[in-house]
C-alpha positions as CSV (number, residue, x, y, z in Angstrom):
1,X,60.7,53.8,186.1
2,X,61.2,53.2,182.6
3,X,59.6,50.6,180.7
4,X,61.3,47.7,178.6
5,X,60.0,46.5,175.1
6,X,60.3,43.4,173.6
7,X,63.2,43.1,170.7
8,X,61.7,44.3,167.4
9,X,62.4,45.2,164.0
10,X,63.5,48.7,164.9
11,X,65.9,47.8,167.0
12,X,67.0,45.6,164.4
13,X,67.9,48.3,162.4
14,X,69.5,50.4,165.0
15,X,72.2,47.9,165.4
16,X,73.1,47.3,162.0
17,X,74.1,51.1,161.4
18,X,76.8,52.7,163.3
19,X,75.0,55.8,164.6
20,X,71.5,56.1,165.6
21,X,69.6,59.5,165.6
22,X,67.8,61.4,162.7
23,X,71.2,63.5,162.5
24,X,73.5,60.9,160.4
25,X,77.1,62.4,158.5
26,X,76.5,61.9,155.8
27,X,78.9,60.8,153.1
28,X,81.5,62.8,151.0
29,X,80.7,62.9,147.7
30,X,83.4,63.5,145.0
31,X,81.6,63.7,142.0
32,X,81.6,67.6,141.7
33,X,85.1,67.6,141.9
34,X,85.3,65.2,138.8
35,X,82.2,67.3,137.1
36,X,84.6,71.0,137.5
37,X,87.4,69.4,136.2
38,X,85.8,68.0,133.4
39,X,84.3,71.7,132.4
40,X,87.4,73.3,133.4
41,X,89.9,70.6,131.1
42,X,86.9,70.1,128.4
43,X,85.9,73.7,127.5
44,X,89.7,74.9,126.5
45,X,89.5,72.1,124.2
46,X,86.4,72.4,122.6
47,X,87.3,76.2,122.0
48,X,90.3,75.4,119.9
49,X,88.6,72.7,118.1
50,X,85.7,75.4,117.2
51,X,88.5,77.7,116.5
52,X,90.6,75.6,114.2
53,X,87.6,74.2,112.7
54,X,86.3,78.1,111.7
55,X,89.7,79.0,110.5
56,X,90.2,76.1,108.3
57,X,86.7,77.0,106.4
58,X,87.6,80.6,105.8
59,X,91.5,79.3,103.9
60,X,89.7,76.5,102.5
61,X,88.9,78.4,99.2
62,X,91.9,80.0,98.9
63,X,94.1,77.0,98.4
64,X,91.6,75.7,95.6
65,X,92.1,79.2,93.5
66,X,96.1,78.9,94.2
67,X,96.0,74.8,92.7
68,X,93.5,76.6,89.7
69,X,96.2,78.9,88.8
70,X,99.0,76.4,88.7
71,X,97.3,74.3,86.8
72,X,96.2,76.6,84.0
73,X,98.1,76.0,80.4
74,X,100.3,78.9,80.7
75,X,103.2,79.1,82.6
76,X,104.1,82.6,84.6
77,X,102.9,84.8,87.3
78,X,100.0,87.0,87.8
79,X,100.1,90.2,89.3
80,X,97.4,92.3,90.0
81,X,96.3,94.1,86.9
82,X,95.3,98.1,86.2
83,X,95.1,99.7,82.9
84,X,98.1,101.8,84.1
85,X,100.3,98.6,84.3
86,X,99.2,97.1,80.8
87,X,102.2,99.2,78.5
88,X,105.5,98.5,81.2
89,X,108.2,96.3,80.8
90,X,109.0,93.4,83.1
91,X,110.9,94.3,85.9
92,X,114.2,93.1,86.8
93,X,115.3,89.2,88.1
94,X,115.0,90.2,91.8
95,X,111.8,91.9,91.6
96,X,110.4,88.8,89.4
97,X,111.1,87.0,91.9
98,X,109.5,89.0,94.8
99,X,106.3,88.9,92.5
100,X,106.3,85.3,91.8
101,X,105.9,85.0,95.5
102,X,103.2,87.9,96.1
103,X,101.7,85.6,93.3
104,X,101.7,82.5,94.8
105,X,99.9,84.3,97.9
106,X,96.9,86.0,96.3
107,X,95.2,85.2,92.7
108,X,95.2,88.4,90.4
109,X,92.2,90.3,89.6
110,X,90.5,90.0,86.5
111,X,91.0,93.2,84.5
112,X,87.4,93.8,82.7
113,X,88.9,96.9,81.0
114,X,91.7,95.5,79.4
115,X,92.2,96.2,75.7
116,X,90.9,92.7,74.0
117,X,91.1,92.0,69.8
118,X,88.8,89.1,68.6
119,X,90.4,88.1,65.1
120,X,88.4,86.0,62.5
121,X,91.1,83.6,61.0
122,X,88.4,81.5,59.7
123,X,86.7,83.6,56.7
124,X,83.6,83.0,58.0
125,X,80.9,85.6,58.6
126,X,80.1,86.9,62.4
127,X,82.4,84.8,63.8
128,X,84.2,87.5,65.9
129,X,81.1,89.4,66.4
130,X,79.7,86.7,67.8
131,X,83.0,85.7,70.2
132,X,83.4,89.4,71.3
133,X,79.2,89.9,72.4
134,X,79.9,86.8,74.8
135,X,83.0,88.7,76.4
136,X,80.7,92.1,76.2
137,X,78.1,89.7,77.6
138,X,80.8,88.7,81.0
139,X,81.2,92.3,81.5
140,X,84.5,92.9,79.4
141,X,84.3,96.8,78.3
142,X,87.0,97.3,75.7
143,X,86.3,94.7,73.0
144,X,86.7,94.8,69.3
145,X,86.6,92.8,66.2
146,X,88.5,92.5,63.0
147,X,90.2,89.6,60.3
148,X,93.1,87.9,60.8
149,X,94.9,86.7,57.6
150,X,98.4,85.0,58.8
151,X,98.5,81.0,58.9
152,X,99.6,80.6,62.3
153,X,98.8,79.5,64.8
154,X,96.6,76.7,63.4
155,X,94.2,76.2,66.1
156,X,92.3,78.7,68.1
157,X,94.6,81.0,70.3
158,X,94.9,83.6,73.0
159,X,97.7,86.0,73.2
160,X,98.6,87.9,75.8
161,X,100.8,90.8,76.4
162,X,102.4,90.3,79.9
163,X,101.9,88.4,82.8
164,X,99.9,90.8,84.5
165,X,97.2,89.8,81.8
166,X,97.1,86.4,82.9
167,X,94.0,86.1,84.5
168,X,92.1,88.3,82.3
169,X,93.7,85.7,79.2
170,X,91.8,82.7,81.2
171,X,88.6,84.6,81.8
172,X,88.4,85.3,78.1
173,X,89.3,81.9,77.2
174,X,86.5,80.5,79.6
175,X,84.1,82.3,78.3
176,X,84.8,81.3,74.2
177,X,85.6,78.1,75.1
178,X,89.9,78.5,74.0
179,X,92.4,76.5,75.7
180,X,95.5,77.8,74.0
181,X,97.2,80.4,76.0
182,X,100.3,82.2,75.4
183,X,102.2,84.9,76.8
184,X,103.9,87.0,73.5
185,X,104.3,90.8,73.8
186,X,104.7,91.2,70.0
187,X,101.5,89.2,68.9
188,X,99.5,91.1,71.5
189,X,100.8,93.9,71.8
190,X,99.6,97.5,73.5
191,X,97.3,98.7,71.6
192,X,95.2,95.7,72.2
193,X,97.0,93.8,75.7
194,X,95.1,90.5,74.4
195,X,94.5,89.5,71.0
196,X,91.8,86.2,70.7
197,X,93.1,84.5,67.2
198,X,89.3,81.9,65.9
199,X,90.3,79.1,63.7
C-alpha cells in the first residue's frame, strides 16, 4: 500500500503550474521570425544605400570639372583637341550645337602639342624666354618665343585659334599666371593655334 507524505514545498509547486512531469511544452517563441525578416527587409536596403553611396563618389569629380569649365573667362565650347583638328573651320549651326552638348558631357583634353607663340610686348629682356620654359617645364612641346610690337591689347593676353583650343588656352594661362582669354582666329592663327601676348 502506498504511503502518504505530509504537504511540502514540492507539492507546492506542482499545483501552481499546469502540467507536472520533466516533459513541459514549452513555449512558442517568435523572435526568429522577427530576426529573418529583419535580414531579409534590411539587407536589400543596405545594398542600395552602399550602391548609391559608391556611385555618387565615382560622378562626384566630374560635376566639379563641368562647374570649372563654365566658369572659366571665355565663353565657348571645347571639343576634344588633335593636331589634325587645329587648321578646320567651325562646322555648321546644327553640328555646333550637337558639340556644345558632347561638351557639356566630358571636359576636353589638354592638347600638349599644340603650336603656342610667347610674344614679349614689354621690351624687356627674357621675358618670353622665361614664360615659354614654364610651359616647356608643364610638358607643352611646341613652344616658341619672339617680340610683339602692336599696342593692343594693353594687359597680358591669350589668344586662341578655335574652340577646340580651349582647354589648352587655360592650361597655358595657369601656368603664366594670365587671366585674359580670348577666342580670335586672326590673332592666333595656324601657324601658331595660341599666341600668349606679356605686357
Amino acid at each position: 500500500m502506498a504511503e502518504k507524505f505530509s504537504f511540502d514545498q514540492f507539492d507546492q509547486m506542482a499545483q501552481n503550474h499546469s502540467r507536472a512531469g520533466a516533459h513541459r511544452v514549452q513555449k512558442k517563441s517568435h523572435k526568429w521570425i522577427i530576426a529573418l525578416v529583419l535580414v531579409v527587409v534590411l539587407s536589400p536596403l543596405v545594398g542600395i544605400g552602399i550602391g548609391t553611396l559608391m556611385s555618387m563618389m565615382r560622378t562626384g569629380a566630374a560635376p566639379t570639372a563641368q562647374t570649372a569649365q563654365s566658369t572659366g573667362a571665355v565663353q565657348g565650347t571645347s571639343g576634344q583637341t588633335n593636331s589634325a583638328t587645329q587648321g578646320k573651320k567651325a562646322p555648321d549651326s546644327a553640328a555646333s550645337a550637337n558639340d556644345n552638348q558632347a561638351g557639356a558631357a566630358a571636359p576636353a583634353a589638354v592638347n600638349l602639342g599644340a603650336k603656342i607663340s610667347v610674344l614679349n610686348g614689354t621690351g624687356k629682356d627674357g621675358l618670353a624666354a622665361r614664360n615659354a620654359e614654364k610651359l616647356t617645364a608643364a610638358g607643352f612641346t611646341s613652344v616658341t618665343t619672339g617680340d610683339y610690337r602692336e599696342t593692343d591689347p594693353e594687359q597680358s593676353a591669350i589668344y586662341y585659334h578655335s574652340s577646340e583650343l580651349k582647354a589648352t588656352a587655360q592650361k597655358v594661362a595657369a601656368e603664366i599666371g594670365i587671366t585674359a582669354l580670348q577666342e580670335d582666329a586672326a590673332k592666333a592663327h595656324d601657324a601658331a593655334g595660341i599666341v600668349v601676348v606679356l605686357r
